[in-house]
C-alpha positions in Angstrom: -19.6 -74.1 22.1 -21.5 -74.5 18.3 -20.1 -76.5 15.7 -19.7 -73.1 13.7 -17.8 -71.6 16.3 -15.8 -74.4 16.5 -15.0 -74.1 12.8 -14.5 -70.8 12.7 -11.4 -71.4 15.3 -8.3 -70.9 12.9 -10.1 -67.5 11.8 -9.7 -67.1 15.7 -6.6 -67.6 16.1 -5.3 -65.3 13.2 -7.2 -62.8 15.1 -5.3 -63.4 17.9 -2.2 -62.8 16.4 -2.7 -59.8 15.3 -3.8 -58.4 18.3 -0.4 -59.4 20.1 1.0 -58.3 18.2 -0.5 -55.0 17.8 0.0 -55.0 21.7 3.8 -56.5 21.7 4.2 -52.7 19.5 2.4 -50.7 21.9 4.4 -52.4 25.3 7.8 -52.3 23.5 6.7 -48.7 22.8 7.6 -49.1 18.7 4.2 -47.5 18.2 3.7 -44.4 20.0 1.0 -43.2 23.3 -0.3 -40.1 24.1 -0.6 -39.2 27.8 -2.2 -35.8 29.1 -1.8 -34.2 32.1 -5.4 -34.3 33.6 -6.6 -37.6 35.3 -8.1 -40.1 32.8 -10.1 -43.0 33.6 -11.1 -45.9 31.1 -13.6 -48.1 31.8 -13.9 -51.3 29.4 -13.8 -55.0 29.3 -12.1 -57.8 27.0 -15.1 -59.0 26.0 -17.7 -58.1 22.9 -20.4 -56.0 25.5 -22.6 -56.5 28.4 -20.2 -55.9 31.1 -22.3 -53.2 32.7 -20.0 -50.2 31.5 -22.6 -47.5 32.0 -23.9 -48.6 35.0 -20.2 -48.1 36.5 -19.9 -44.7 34.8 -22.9 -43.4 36.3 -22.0 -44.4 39.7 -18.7 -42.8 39.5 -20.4 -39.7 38.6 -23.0 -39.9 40.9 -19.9 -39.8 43.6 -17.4 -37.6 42.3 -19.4 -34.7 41.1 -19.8 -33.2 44.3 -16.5 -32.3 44.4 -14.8 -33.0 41.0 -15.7 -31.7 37.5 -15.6 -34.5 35.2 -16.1 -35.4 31.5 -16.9 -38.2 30.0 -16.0 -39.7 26.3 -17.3 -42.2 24.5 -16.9 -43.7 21.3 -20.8 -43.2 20.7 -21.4 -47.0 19.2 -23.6 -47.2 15.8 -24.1 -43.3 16.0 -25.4 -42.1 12.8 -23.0 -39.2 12.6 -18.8 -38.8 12.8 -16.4 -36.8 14.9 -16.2 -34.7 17.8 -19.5 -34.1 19.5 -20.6 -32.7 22.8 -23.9 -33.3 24.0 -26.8 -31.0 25.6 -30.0 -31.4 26.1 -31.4 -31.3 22.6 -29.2 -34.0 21.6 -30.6 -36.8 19.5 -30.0 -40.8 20.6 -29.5 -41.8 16.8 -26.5 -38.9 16.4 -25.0 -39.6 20.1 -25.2 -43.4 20.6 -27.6 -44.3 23.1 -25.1 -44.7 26.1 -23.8 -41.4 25.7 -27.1 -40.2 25.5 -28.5 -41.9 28.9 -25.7 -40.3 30.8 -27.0 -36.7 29.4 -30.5 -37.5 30.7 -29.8 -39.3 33.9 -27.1 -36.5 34.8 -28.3 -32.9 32.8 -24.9 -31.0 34.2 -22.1 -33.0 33.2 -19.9 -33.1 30.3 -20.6 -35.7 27.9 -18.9 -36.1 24.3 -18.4 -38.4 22.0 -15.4 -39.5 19.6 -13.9 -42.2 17.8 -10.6 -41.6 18.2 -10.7 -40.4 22.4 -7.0 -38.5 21.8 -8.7 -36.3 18.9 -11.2 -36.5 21.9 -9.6 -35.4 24.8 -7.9 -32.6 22.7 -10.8 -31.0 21.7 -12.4 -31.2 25.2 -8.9 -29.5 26.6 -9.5 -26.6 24.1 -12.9 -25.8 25.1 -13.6 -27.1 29.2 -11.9 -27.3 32.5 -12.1 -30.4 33.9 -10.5 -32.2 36.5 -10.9 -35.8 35.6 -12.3 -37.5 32.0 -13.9 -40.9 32.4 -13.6 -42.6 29.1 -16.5 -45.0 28.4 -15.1 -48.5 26.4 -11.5 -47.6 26.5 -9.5 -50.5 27.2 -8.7 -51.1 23.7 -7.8 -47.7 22.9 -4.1 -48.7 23.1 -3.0 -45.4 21.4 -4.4 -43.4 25.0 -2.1 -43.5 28.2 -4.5 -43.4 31.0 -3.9 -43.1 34.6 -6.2 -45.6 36.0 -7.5 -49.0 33.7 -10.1 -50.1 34.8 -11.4 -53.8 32.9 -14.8 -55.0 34.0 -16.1 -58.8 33.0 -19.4 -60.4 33.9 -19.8 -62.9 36.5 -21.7 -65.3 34.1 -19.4 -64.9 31.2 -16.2 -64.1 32.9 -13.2 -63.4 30.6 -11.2 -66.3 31.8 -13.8 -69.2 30.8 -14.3 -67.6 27.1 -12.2 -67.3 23.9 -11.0 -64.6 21.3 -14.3 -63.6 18.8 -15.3 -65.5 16.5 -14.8 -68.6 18.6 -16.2 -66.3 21.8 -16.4 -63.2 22.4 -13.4 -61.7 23.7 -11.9 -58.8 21.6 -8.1 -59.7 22.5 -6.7 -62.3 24.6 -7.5 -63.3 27.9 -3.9 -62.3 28.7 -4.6 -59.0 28.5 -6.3 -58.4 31.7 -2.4 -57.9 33.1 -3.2 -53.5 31.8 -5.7 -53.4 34.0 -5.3 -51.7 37.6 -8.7 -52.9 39.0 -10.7 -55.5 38.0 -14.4 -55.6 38.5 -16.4 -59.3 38.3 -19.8 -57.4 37.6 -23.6 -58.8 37.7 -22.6 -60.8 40.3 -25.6 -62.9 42.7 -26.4 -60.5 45.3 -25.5 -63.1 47.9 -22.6 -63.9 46.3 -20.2 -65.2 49.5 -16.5 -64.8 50.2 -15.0 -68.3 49.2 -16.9 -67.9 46.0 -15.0 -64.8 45.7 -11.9 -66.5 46.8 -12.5 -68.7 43.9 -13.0 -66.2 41.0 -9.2 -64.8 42.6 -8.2 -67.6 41.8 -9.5 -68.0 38.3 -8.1 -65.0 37.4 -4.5 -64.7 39.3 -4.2 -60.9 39.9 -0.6 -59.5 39.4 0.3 -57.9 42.7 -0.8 -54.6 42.2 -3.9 -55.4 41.0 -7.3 -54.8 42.9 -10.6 -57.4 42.4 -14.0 -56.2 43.1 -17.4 -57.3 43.0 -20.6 -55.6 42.0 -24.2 -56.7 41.2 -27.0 -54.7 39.3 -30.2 -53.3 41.9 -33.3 -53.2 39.8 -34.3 -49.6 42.1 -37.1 -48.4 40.5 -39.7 -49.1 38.0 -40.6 -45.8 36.0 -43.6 -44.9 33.8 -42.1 -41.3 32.2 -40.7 -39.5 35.3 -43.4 -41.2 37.9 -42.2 -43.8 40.3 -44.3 -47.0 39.8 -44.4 -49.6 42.6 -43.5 -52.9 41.0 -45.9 -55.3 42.6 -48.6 -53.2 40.5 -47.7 -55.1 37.7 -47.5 -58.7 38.9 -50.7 -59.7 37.6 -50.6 -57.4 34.4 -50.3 -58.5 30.8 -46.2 -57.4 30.2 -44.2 -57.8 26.7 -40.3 -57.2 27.8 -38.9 -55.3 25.1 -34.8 -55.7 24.8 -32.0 -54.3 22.9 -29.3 -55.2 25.4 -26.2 -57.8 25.3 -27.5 -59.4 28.0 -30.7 -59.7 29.7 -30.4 -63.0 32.5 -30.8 -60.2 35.3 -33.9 -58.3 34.2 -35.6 -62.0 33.3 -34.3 -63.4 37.0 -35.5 -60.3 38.5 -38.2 -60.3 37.3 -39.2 -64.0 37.7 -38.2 -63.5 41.3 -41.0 -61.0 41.2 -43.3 -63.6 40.2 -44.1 -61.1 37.3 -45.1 -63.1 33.9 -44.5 -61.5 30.4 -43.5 -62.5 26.8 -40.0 -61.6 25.3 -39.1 -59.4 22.6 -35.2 -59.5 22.3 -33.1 -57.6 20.2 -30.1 -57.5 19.9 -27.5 -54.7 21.7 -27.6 -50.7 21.0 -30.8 -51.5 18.7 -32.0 -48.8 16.8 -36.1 -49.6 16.3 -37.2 -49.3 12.2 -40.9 -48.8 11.5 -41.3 -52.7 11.6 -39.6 -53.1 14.9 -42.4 -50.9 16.4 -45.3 -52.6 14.5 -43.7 -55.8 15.7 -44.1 -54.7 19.1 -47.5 -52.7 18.4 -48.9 -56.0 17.4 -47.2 -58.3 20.2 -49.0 -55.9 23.0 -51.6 -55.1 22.0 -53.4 -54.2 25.5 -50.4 -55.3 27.5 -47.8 -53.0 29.3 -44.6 -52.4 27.6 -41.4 -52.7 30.1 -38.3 -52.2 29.1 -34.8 -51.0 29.8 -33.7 -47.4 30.4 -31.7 -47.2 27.4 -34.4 -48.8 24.9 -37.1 -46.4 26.7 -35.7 -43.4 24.9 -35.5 -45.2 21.7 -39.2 -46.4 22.1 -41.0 -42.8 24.2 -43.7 -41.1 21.7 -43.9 -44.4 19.8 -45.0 -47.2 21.9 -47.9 -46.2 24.8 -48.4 -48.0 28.1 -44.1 -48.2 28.2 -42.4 -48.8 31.3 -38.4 -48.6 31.7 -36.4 -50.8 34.7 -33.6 -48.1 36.4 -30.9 -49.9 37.4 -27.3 -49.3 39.5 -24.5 -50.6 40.7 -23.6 -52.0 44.0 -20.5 -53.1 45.4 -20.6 -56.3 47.6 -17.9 -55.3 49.5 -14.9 -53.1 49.9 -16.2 -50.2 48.0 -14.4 -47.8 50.0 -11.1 -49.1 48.7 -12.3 -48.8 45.4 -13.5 -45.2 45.9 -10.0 -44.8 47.8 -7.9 -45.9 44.1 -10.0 -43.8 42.3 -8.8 -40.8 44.4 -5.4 -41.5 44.4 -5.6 -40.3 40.7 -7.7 -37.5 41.2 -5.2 -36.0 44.2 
């Protein structure tokens, strides 16, 4: 931990009283929650980002839309407009968010919105579509929302029990706080992560009874130039500038070392929107090199930067993922 941080520790802890208190108000139910009758899902995490949220959303979608009709709601971070939006295909990333937006392109038929307050959110989706389920993106702090299933995700590098309350770390509310959530999900785990290393996260984390634990890990499973396929070992002895504008980026750089695939770094930080400098910067840095970046900075950089390359990703559960699927269901039945 910095010196600053350190420092900054008794701002800290006023934070955290103010959450507890803003939560002791919701449990003793002094302020007031909204429940509707449709299924709702939240997906979220304790801590400032990086949690792999999207990823989790998309592979809920990717199994449930056979047979369910879902929406999903987001806030729509650092969106450049207010209110209740739904997206189509003319959307534009700086008015949607850029999550919000990747969901639209990676899955053209479902029911994407965004809102910053998700009841004002879930109302106006009620008045216009029928839907059988809403999965609400970045939820777990929206206190003022009753949902049927809570689902809390925290990485396996920067799990929510070794960190502290912002600005000392970079949880949003206490650690304590995991006790809302149903299921648990230790994300961007090692692919070879083994059971007593499991055992030992448990641990760490002391589940209440009814609470479930699972593990994912992030599967780089295709490299993508536009809508063409691209077989990765074609670039191992290329000229590559990584382009980022994620909260964390340890996978793509292990995965790509374990590639044996050499580039240069351009990191920036999460849901960056690229000015006119930003892509000179880059312009400059590349100069004959390919550009590779993630999936959600590819549509912020396409018509802008040539020779650019995006890294799909998705999520994979290590084990047990029919009992996940199986407490999923229990809502939607």
């Amino acid at each position: 931990m910095s010196l600053l941080r350190k420092l900054l520790f008794p701002l800290s802890l006023l934070f955290k009283i103010v959450q507890e208190i803003r939560n002791l108000l919701y449990d003793l139910n002094i302020i007031g929650h909204t429940k509707f009758n449709i299924p709702t899902v939240s997906i979220g995490n304790l801590s400032m980002g990086g949690t792999g949220k999207t990823p989790l959303v998309e592979y809920l979608l990717s199994k449930l839309t056979i047979k369910y009709k879902i929406g999903i709601l987001s806030r729509g971070y650092k969106r450049k407009s207010n209110g209740f939006l739904k997206l189509n295909e003319y959307s534009d990333i700086s008015l949607v968010g850029d999550e919000p937006f990747i969901i639209k392109k990676t899955f053209p038929e479902s029911n994407v919105y965004v809102c910053e307050d998700r009841v004002v959110g879930i109302k106006n989706i009620l008045k216009n579509d029928e839907l059988d389920v809403i999965i609400l993106d970045d939820a777990f702090q929206h206190r003022k929302l009753k949902t049927s299933l809570n689902i809390m995700l925290s990485s396996f590098s920067k799990p929510f029990y070794n960190d502290y309350i912002f600005p000392v770390g970079n949880l949003r509310e206490s650690r304590l706080s995991y006790k809302r959530a149903n299921i648990i999900i230790i994300t961007k785990c090692p692919a070879n992560l083994n059971q007593n290393e499991m055992n030992d996260i448990r641990l760490k984390i002391n589940p209440l009874d009814d609470q479930k634990i699972f593990f994912t890990y992030i599967s780089y499973k295709e490299l993508l130039f536009g809508n063409k396929s691209v077989n990765i070992n074609s670039i191992v002895n290329k000229e590559i500038l990584l382009v980022t504008g994620i909260a964390e980026t340890e996978n793509i750089i292990n995965f790509l070392n374990s590639k044996s695939i050499k580039f240069k770094h351009l990191k920036y930080s999460d849901h960056h929107n690229y000015s006119y400098d930003d892509i000179n910067n880059i312009l400059k840095f590349s100069k004959n090199s390919l550009v590779l970046t993630t999936k959600k900075d590819y549509y912020k950089l396409k018509g802008k930067i040539n020779n650019l390359l995006y890294l799909d990703i998705e999520t994979i559960f290590l084990k047990n993922e029919d009992e996940f699927l199986k407490e999923v269901y229990k809502i939607l039945n």
